[in-house]
C-alpha positions as CSV (number, residue, x, y, z in Angstrom):
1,X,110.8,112.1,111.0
2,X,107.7,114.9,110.6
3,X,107.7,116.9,113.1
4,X,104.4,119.1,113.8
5,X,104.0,122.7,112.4
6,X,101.9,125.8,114.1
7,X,98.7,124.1,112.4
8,X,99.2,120.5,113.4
9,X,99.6,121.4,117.1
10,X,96.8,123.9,117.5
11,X,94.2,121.3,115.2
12,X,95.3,118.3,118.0
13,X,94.6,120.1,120.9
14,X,91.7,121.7,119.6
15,X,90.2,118.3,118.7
16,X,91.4,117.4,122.7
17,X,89.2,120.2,124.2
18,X,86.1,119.4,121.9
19,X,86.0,116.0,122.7
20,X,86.7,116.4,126.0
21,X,83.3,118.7,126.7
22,X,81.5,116.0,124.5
23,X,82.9,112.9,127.1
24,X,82.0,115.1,129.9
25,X,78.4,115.2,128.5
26,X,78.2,112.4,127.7
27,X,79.3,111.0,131.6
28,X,76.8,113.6,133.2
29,X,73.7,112.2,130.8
30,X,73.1,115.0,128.7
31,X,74.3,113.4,125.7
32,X,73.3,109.8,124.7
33,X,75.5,106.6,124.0
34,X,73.9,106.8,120.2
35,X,75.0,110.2,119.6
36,X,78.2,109.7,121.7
37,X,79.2,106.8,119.7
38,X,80.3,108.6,116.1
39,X,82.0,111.2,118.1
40,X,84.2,108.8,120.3
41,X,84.6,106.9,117.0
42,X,86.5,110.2,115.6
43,X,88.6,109.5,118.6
44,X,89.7,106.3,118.2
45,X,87.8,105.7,121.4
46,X,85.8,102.2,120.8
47,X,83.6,99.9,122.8
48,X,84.8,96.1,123.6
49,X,83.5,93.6,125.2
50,X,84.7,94.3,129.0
51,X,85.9,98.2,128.6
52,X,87.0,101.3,126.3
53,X,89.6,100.6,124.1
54,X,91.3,103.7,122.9
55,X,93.4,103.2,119.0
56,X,96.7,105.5,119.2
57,X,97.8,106.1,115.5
58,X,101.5,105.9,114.3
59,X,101.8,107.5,111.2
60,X,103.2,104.6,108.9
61,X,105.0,103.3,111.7
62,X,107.7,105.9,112.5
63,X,108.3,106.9,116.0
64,X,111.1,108.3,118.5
65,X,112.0,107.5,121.9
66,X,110.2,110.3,123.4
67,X,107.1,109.2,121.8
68,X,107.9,105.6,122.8
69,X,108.4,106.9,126.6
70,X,104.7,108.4,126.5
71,X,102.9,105.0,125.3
72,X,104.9,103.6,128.1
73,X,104.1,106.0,130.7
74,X,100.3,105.9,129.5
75,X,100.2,102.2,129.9
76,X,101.6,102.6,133.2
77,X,99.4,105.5,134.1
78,X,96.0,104.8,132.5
79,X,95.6,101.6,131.7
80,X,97.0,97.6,133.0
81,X,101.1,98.2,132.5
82,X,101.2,97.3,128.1
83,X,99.6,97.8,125.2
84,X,99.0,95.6,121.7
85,X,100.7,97.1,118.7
86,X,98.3,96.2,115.9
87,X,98.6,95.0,112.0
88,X,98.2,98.9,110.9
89,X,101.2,100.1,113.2
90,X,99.0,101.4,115.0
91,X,99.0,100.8,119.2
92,X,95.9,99.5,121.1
93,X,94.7,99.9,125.0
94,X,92.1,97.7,125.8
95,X,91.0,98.8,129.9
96,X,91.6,103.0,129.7
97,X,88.5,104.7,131.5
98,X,86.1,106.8,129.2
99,X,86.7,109.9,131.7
100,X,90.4,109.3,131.3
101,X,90.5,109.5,127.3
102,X,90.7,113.3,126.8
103,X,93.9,113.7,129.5
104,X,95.6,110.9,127.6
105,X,94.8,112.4,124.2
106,X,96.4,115.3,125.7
107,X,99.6,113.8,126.8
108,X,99.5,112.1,123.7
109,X,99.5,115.8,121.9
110,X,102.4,117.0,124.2
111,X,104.6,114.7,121.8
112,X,102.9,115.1,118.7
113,X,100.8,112.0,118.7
114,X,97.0,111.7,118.3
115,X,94.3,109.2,117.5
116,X,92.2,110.9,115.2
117,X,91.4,108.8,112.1
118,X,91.9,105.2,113.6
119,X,88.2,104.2,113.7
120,X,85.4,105.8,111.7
121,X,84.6,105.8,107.7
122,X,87.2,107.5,106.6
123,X,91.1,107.1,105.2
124,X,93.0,105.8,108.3
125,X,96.2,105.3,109.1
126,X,98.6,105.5,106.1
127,X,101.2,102.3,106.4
128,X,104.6,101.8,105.0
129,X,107.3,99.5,104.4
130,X,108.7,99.5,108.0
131,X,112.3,98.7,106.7
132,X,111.5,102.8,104.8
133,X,114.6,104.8,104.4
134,X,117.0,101.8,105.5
135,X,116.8,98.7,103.3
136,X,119.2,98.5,100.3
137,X,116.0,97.7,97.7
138,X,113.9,100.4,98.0
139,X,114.1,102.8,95.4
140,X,113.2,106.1,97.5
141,X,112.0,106.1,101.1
142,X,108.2,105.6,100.9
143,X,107.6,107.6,104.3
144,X,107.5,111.2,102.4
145,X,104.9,109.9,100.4
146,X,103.0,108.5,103.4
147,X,103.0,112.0,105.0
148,X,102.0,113.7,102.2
149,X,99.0,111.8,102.3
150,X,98.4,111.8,105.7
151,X,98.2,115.5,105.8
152,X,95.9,115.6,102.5
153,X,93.4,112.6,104.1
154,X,93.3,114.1,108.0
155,X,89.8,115.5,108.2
156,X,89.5,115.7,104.4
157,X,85.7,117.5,104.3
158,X,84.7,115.3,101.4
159,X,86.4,112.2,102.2
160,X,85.3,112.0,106.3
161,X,82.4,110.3,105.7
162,X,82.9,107.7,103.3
163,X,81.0,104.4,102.2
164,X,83.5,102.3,104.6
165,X,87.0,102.7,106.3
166,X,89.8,103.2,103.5
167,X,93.2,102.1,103.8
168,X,96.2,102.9,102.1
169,X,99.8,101.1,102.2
170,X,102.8,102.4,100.6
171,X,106.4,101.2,99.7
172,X,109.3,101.9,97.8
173,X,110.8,98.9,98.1
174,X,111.5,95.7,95.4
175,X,110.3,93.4,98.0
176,X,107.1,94.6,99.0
177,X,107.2,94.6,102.9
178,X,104.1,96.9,103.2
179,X,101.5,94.0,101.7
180,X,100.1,96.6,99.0
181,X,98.0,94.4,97.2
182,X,95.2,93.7,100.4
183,X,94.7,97.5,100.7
184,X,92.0,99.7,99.4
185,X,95.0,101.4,97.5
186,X,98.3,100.2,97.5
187,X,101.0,102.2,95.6
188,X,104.3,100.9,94.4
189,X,107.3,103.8,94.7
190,X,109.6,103.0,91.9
191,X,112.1,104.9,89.4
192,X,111.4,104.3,85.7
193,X,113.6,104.2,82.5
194,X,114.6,107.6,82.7
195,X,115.3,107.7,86.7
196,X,112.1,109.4,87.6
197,X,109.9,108.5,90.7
198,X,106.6,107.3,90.2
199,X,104.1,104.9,91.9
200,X,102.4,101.5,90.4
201,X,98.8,101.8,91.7
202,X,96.6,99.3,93.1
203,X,93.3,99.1,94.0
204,X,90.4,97.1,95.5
205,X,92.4,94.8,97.5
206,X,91.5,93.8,101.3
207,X,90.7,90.7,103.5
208,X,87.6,90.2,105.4
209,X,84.1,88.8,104.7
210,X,85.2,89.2,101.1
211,X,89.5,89.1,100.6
212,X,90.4,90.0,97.6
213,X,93.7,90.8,95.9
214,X,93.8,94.6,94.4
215,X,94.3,95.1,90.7
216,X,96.9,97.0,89.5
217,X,95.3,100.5,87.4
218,X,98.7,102.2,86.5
219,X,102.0,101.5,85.7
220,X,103.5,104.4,86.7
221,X,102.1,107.6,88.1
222,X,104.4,110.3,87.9
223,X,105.1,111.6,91.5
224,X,103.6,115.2,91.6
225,X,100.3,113.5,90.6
226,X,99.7,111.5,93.6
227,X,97.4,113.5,95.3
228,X,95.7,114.7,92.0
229,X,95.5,110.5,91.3
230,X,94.8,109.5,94.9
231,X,91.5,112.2,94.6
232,X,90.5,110.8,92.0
233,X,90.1,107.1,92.9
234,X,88.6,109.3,96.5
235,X,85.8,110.7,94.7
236,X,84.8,107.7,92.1
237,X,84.2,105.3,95.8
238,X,82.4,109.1,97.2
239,X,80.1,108.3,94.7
240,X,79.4,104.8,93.5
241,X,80.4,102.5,96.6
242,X,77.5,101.2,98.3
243,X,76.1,102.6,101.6
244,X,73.1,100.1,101.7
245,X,74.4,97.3,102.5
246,X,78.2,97.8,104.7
247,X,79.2,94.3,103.9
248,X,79.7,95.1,100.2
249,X,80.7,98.8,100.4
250,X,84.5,98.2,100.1
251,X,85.7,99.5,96.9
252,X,87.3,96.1,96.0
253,X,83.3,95.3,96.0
254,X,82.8,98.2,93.6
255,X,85.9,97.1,91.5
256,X,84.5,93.6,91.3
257,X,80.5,94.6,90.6
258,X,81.7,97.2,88.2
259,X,85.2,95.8,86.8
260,X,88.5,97.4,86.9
261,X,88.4,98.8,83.1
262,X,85.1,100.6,83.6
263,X,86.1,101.9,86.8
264,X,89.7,102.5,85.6
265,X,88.1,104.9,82.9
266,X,86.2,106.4,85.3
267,X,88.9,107.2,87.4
268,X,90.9,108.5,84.4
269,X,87.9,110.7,83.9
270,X,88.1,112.3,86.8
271,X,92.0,112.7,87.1
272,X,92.1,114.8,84.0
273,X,90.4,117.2,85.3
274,X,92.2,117.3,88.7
275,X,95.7,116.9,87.2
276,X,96.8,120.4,86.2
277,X,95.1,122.3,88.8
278,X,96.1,122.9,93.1
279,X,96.6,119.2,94.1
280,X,99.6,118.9,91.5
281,X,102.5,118.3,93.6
282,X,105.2,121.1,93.4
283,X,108.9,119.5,93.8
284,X,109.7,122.1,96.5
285,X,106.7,121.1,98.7
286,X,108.1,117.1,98.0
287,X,111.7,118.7,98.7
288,X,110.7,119.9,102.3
289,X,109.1,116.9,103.4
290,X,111.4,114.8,102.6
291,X,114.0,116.5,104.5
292,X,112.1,115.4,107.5
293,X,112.9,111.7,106.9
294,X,116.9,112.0,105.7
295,X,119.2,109.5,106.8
296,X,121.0,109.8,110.2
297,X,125.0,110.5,110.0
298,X,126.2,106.8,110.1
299,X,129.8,107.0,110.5
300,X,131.8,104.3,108.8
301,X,132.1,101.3,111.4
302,X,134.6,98.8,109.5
303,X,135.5,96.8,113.0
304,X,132.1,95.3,113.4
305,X,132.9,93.0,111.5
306,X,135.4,91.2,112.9
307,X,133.7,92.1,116.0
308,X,130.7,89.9,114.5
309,X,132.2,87.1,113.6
310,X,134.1,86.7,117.0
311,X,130.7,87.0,119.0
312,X,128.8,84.9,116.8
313,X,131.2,82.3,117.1
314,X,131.3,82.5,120.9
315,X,127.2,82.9,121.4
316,X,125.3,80.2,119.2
317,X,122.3,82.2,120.7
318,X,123.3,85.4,119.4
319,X,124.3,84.0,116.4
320,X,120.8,82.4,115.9
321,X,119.8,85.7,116.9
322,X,121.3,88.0,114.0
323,X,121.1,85.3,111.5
324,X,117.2,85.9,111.8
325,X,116.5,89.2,113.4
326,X,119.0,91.4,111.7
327,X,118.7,92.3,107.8
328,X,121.2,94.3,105.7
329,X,121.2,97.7,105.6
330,X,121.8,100.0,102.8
331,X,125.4,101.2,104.6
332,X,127.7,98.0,104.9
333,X,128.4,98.8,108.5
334,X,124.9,98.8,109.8
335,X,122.1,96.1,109.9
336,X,117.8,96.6,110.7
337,X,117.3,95.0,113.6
338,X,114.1,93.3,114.1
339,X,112.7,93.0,117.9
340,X,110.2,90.5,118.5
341,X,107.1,90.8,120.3
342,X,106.5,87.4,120.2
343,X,108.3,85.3,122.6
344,X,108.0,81.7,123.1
345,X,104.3,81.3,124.5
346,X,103.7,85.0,124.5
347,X,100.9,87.3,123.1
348,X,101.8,88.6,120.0
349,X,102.1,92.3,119.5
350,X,101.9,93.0,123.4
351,X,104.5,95.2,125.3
352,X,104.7,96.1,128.8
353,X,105.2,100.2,130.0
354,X,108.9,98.7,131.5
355,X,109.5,97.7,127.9
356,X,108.3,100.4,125.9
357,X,110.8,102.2,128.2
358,X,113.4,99.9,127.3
359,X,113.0,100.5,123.8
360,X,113.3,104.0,124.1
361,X,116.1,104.0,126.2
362,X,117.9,101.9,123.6
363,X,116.8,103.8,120.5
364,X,118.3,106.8,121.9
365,X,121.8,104.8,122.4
366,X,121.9,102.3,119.7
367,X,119.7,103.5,116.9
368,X,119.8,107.3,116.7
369,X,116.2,107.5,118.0
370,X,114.6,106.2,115.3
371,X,111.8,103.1,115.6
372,X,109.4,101.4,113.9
373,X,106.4,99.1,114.4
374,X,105.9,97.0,111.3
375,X,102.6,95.5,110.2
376,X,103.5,92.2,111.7
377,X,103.3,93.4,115.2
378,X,107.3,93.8,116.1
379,X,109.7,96.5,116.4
380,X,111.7,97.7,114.2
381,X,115.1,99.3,114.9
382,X,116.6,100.3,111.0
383,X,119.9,101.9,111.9
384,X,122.4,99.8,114.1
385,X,125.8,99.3,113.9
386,X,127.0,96.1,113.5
387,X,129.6,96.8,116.2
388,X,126.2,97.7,118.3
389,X,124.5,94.5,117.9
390,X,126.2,92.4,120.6
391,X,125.1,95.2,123.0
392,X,122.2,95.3,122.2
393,X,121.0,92.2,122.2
394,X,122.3,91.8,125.7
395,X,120.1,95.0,126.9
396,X,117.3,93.2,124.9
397,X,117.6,89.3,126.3
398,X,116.7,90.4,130.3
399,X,113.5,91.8,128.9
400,X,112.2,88.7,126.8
401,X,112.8,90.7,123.6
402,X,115.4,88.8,121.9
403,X,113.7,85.9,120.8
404,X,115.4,85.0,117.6
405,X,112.3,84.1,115.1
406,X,111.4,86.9,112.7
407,X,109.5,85.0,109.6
408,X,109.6,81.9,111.4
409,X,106.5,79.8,112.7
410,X,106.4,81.4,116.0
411,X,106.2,84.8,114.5
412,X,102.6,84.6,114.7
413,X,100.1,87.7,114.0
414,X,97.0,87.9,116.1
415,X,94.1,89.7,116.7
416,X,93.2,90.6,120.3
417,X,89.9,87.9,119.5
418,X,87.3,87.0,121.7
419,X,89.8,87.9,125.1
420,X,89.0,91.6,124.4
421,X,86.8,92.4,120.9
422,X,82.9,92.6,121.0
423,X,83.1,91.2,117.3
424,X,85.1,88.3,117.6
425,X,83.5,84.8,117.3
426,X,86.8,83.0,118.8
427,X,90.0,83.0,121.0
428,X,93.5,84.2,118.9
429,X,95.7,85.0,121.6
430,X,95.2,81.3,123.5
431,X,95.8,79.5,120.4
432,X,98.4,81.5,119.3
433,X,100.5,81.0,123.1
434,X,100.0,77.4,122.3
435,X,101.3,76.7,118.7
436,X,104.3,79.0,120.0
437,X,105.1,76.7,122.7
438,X,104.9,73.8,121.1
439,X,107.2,74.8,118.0
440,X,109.6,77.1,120.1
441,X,112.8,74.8,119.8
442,X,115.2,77.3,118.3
443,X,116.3,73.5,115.9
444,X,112.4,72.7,115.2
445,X,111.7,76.9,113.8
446,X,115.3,76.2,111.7
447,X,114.5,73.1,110.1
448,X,110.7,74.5,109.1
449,X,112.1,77.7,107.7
450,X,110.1,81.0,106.6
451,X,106.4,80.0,107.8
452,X,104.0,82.7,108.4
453,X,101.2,82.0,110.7
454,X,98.2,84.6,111.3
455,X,95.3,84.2,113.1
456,X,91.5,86.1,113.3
457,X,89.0,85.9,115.8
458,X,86.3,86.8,113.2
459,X,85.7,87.2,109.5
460,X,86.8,90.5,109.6
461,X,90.6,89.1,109.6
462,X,92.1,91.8,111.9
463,X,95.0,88.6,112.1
464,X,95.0,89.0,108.2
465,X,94.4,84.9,107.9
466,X,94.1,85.1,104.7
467,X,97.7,85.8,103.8
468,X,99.2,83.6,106.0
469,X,101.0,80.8,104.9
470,X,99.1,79.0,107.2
471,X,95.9,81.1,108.4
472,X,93.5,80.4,111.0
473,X,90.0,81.9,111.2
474,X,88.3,81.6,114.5
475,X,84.2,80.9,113.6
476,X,81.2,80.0,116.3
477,X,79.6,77.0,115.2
478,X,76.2,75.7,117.7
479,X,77.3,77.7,120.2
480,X,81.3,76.3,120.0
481,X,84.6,77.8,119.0
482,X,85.9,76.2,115.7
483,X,89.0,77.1,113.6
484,X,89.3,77.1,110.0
485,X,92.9,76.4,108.6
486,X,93.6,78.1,104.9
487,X,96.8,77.4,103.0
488,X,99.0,79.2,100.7
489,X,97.9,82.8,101.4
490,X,100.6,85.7,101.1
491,X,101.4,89.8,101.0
492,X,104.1,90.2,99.0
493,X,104.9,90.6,95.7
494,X,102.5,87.3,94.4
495,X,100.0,88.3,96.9
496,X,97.5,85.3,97.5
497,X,94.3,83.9,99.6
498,X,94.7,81.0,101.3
499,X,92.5,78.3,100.3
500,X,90.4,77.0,102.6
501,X,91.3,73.1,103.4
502,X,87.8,71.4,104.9
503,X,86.0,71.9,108.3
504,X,87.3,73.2,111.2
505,X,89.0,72.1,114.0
506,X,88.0,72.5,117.8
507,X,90.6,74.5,120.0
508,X,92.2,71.4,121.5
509,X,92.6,70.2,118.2
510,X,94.3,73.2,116.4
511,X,97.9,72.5,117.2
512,X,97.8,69.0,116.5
513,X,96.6,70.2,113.1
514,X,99.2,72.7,112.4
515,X,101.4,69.8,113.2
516,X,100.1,67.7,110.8
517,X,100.5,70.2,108.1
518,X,104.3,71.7,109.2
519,X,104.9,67.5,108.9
520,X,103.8,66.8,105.6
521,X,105.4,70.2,104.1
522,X,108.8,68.7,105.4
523,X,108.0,65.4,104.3
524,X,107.2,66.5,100.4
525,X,109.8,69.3,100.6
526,X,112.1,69.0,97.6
527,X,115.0,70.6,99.6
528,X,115.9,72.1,103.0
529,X,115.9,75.6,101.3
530,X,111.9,75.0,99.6
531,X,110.3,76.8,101.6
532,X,106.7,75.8,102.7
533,X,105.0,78.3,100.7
534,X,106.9,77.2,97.6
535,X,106.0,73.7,98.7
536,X,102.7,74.3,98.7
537,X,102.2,76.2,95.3
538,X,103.9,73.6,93.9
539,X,101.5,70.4,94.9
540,X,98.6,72.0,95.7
541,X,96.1,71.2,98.7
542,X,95.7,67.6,98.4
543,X,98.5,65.8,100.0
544,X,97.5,68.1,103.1
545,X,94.0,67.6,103.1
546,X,94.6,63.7,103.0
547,X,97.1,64.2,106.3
548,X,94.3,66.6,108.0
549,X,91.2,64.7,107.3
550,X,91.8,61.5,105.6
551,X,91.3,59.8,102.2
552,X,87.6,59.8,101.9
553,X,87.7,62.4,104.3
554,X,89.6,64.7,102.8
555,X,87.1,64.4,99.7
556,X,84.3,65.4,101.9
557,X,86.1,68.5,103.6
């Protein structure tokens, strides 16, 4: 993984001193919560409804175990023993004390971690496939590419400032696993005809008030023009996406007002006269950074699996277990081990200081320190043996992080809601615990199959509703909570929004409604193996709008 140079470190603790004379202003008076705010902002320092939150960023997801130690000891330390790792791999802690932000930026900095560029109007957190580097489909590792942009984007002086937040996704896998199409740019690492690395390029997706699917602009980009590309589409938004109104100053508004040829011209425009000049990327400055992100020395480990079979056999629990939680890797001996944060009747995406320190003790034995937090709130280990896994998942089961249901039903993505953010209309994390426990049978997750849930407190769909297979958007209605249930939304390669299926439901009511819909699925299912979201391209909204609401009902909804 990137590890800082001479610039990096002195830049972090630079930022650390000026922004902690500006908090110490700031608690003695002399500077005002208006002018405060932007520069807190800058420091992923926000303010919730009961306390600070402070927004750690985790360059596209990639970690160690000494980093994972610090989050853990910060918890401990600073704030209420965990803390919520969050749809942009990024990690969240909702009760630090403002007076205590610029020490824990400062141990943060001690092991090359920061939070500058989590909040504000400006390119944030670069995300990535968090299978990079490991999964037999990608075509390159994705994570070079990620830090290359995260170097050229980190207090960019014409890009700081922008019309609204920008965020960029990238992966190199055939499966896309970073859900490309519902960023502001989403780029597609790929090899063409002639073996040569390139990106597809999207633009203008994203959820929210207005979710939208990006459009693809290029076919292939040839690798040393990223940045020269990536500029380009910069500087285009600089100038024409609205700052009037910040509800429609998204540049998937400006692609839809202006259209993706006119705005694809534009951008063409401008990249020919970027393309031949310093942003061209030389193949030795690719060349270094991807030696940072090279494959660990995985030794050939032939008796795991015989070792495999036999535990499986005698564990039905671990069995369940690796069936769902352990993917193949791109050596035959090794496997990417998925650990949930989502246990039965849990929040999602929460981890406690004692597990963080789990984790990181485990990563160092099992997983030569490598870990990952994907975009769907879990950990990700990508090297393990195979003769590792039984191990492992016994360290794991003690500390509730076994549960065996990546991509199933209880594998829920939250938002923190209306328990924590000043912007949220509704509850996610109550409603969330209670679908969990009442689907949690390990038999009632098998026999619904891949079902993605994901659930916002508010429009701006933090919870990413609007892909979920099932989505649930929390609204305020007269003074009540009510949730709205869309259908058929997805992030991967047919990315989709869920259509919205009639009025919403009160809190009590929600569970009995997801019921309703996991029913008819498996009642119109053609096959055990149709999975709902086939299911449900397939016949449409109706039949479940009937179950939900009714005949005439449903009509009216």
């Amino acid at each position: 993984m990137y590890r800082y140079d001479e610039f990096d470190h002195a830049f972090v603790k630079g930022r650390v001193e000026q922004f902690r004379d500006q908090v110490e202003r700031r608690l003695a008076g002399e500077l005002a919560e208006d002018a405060f705010r932007p520069l807190r902002l800058m420091n992923g320092v926000y303010l919730q409804l009961h306390a600070y939150m402070l927004r750690v960023a985790i360059p596209y997801g990639t970690l160690n175990a000494r980093q994972m130690r610090m989050l853990a000891h910060i918890a401990r330390k600073y704030d209420r023993g965990y803390g919520h790792f969050t749809t942009r791999q990024n990690i969240q802690y909702n009760w630090p004390k403002l007076a205590d932000t610029p020490d824990i930026l400062d141990e943060l900095a001690s092991v090359e971690m920061h939070a500058i560029q989590t909040s504000g109007n400006c390119i944030r957190n670069v995300t990535a496939d968090h299978f990079a580097g490991a999964a037999a489909d990608e075509a390159a590792d994705p994570r070079p590419y990620a830090e290359i942009l995260r170097q050229w984007s980190s207090v960019h002086p014409e890009f700081s400032f922008l019309p609204r937040k920008f965020k960029i996704a990238v992966t190199g896998a055939k499966d896309d696993r970073a859900a490309i199409q519902v960023h502001d740019i989403g780029l597609h690492l790929r090899k063409n005809d002639d073996g040569a690395l390139g990106f597809d390029v999207y633009v203008g997706g994203g959820q929210g008030r207005t979710p939208m699917v990006a459009k693809k602009i290029r076919d292939f980009l040839p690798e040393e023009d990223l940045l020269s590309y990536t500029t380009a589409i910069m500087r285009v938004y600089n100038l024409y996406g609205r700052r009037d109104n910040k509800y429609k100053a998204r540049i998937k508004i400006l692609v839809h007002e202006t259209g993706v040829e006119k705005l694809s011209a534009e951008i063409e425009e401008e990249f020919n006269e970027l393309k031949n000049g310093e942003l061209k990327l030389p193949e030795s400055d690719v060349a270094a950074i991807q030696s940072y992100f090279g494959l660990p020395e995985l030794a050939d480990r032939p008796e795991g699996w015989a070792n495999l079979a036999s535990w499986k056999k005698a564990d039905p629990d671990f069995a369940r277990w690796v069936d769902q939680n352990v993917k193949p890797h791109k050596h035959p001996d090794y496997g990417m081990v998925t650990i949930s944060l989502k246990p039965i009747g849990g929040i999602p995406g929460d981890a406690s200081d004692a597990q963080m320190d789990l984790v990181a003790d485990l990563a160092e034995e099992y997983a030569f320190d490598e870990i990952r937090i994907s975009h769907e709130q879990n950990i990700i280990f990508p090297h393990v043996a195979l003769a590792d896994l039984e191990p492992l998942y016994r360290a794991l089961k003690p500390a509730n992080l076994a549960t065996a249901n990546s991509n199933l039903i209880t594998d829920i993505i939250a938002c923190p809601g209306l328990d924590y953010c000043a912007l949220a209309n509704a509850r996610s994390i109550p409603v969330a615990q209670e679908i969990s426990s009442r689907f949690g049978s390990p038999e009632r997750q098998a026999e619904i199959g891949e079902l993605k849930i994901k659930i916002s407190g508010c429009i701006n769909a933090c919870g990413h509703h609007h892909v979920g297979h099932i989505g649930l958007l929390g609204v305020e209605k007269k003074g009540a909570e009510l949730y709205q249930i869309t259908l058929g939304g997805s992030a991967d390669n047919e990315t989709s929004i869920g259509d919205i299926i009639g009025r919403g439901f009160e809190p009590e009511k929600v569970t009995d409604a997801i019921e309703t819909v996991v029913d008819t699925y498996l009642g119109l299912r053609l096959s055990p193996d149709e999975t709902f979201l086939a299911a449900y391209r397939r016949v449409g909204p109706q039949p479940f709008k009937t179950a939900l609401y009714g005949g005439a009902a449903a009509e009216a909804a």
